[in-house]
C-alpha positions in Angstrom: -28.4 -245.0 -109.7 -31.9 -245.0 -109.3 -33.8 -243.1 -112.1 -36.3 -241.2 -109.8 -32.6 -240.1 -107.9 -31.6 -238.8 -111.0 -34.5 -237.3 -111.6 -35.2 -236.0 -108.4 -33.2 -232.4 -108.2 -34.7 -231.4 -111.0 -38.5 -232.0 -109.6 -37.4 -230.0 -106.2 -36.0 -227.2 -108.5 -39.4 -227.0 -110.6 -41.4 -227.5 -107.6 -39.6 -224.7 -105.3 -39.4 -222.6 -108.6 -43.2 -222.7 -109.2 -43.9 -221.8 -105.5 -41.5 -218.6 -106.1 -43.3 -217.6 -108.9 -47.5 -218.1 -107.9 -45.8 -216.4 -104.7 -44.5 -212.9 -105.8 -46.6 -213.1 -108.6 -49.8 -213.0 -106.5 -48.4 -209.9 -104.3 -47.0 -208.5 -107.6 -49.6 -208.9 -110.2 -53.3 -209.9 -108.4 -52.7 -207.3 -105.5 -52.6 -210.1 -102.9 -51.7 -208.6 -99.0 -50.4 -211.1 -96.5 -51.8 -210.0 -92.7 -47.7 -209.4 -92.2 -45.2 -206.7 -93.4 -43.7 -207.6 -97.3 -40.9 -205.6 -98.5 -42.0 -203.8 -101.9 -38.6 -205.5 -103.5 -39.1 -209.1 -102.2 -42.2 -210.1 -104.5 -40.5 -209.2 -107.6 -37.4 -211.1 -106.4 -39.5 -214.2 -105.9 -41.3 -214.5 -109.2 -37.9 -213.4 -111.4 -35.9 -215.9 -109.1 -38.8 -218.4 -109.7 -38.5 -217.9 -113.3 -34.5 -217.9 -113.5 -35.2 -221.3 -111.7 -37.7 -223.0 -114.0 -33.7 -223.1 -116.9 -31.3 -225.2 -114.2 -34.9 -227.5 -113.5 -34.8 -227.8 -116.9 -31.2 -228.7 -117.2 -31.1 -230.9 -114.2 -34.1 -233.2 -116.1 -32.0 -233.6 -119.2 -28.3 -233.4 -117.4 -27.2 -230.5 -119.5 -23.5 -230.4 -118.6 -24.4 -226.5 -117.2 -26.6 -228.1 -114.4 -24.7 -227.8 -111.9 -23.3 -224.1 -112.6 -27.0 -222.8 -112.8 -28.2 -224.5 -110.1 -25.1 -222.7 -107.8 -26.1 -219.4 -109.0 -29.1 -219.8 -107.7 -28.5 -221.1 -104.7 -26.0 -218.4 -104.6 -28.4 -215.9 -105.5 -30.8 -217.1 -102.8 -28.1 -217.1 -100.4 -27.2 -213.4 -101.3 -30.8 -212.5 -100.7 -30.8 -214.2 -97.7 -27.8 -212.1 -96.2 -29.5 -208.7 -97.6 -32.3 -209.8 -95.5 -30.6 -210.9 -92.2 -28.0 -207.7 -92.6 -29.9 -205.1 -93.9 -33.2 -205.5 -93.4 -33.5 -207.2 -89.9 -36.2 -205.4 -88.3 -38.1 -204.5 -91.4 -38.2 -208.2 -92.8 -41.5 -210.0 -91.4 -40.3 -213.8 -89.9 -42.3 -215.3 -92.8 -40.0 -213.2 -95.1 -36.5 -214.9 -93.4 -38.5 -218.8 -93.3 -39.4 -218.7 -97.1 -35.4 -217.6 -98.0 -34.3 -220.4 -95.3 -36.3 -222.6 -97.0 -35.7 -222.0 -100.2 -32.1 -221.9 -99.6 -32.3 -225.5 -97.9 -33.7 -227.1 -101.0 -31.0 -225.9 -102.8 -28.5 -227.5 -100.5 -30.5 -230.8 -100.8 -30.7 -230.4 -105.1 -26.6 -229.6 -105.3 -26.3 -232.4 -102.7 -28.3 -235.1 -105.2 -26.3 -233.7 -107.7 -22.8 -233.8 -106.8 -23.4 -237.4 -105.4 -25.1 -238.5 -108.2 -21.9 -237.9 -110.4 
């Protein structure tokens, strides 16, 4: 398979996990306000999820035989947060709130895709 493939989940999984952290962190640390409503809890999810991300990156770059098991959990924790969102906080969650988790949540399908199929 073609190295950059190979490579590939890992970039999107550094790259998605960067964006989580400069994210929360500049609600949680430099004060930032967005012009729409942020749930106090959802910043500090971003920049820890961000950070939990950076490790299965890391592993997907050297095909640590964990890889794949981080890179689950996260998706799984995204998609956890995700559900918290639609289920208990529809109607308090801004729409920018519910596009970033989508998001988020659809790279991970495309990185566990690469993944699996690259086995």
């Amino acid at each position: 398979m073609n190295n950059f493939l190979i490579k590939l989940p890992s970039l999107l999984a550094f790259f998605i996990g960067i964006m989580s952290i400069l994210a929360g962190g500049r609600v949680v640390f430099l004060g930032w306000r967005p012009d729409y409503r942020v749930l106090m809890w959802l910043p500090i999810y971003n920049f820890i999820a961000g950070w939990l991300t950076l490790l299965p990156a890391y592993w997907l770059w050297i095909s640590h035989r964990y890889a794949l098991a981080a890179s689950l959990a996260i998706f799984t924790l995204h998609a956890i947060a995700l559900v918290a969102l639609i289920i208990a906080f529809r109607g308090q969650a801004a729409a920018q709130s519910f596009g970033a988790m989508s998001f988020r949540l659809g790279v991970w399908v495309i990185i566990l895709a690469l993944v699996w199929f690259r086995r």
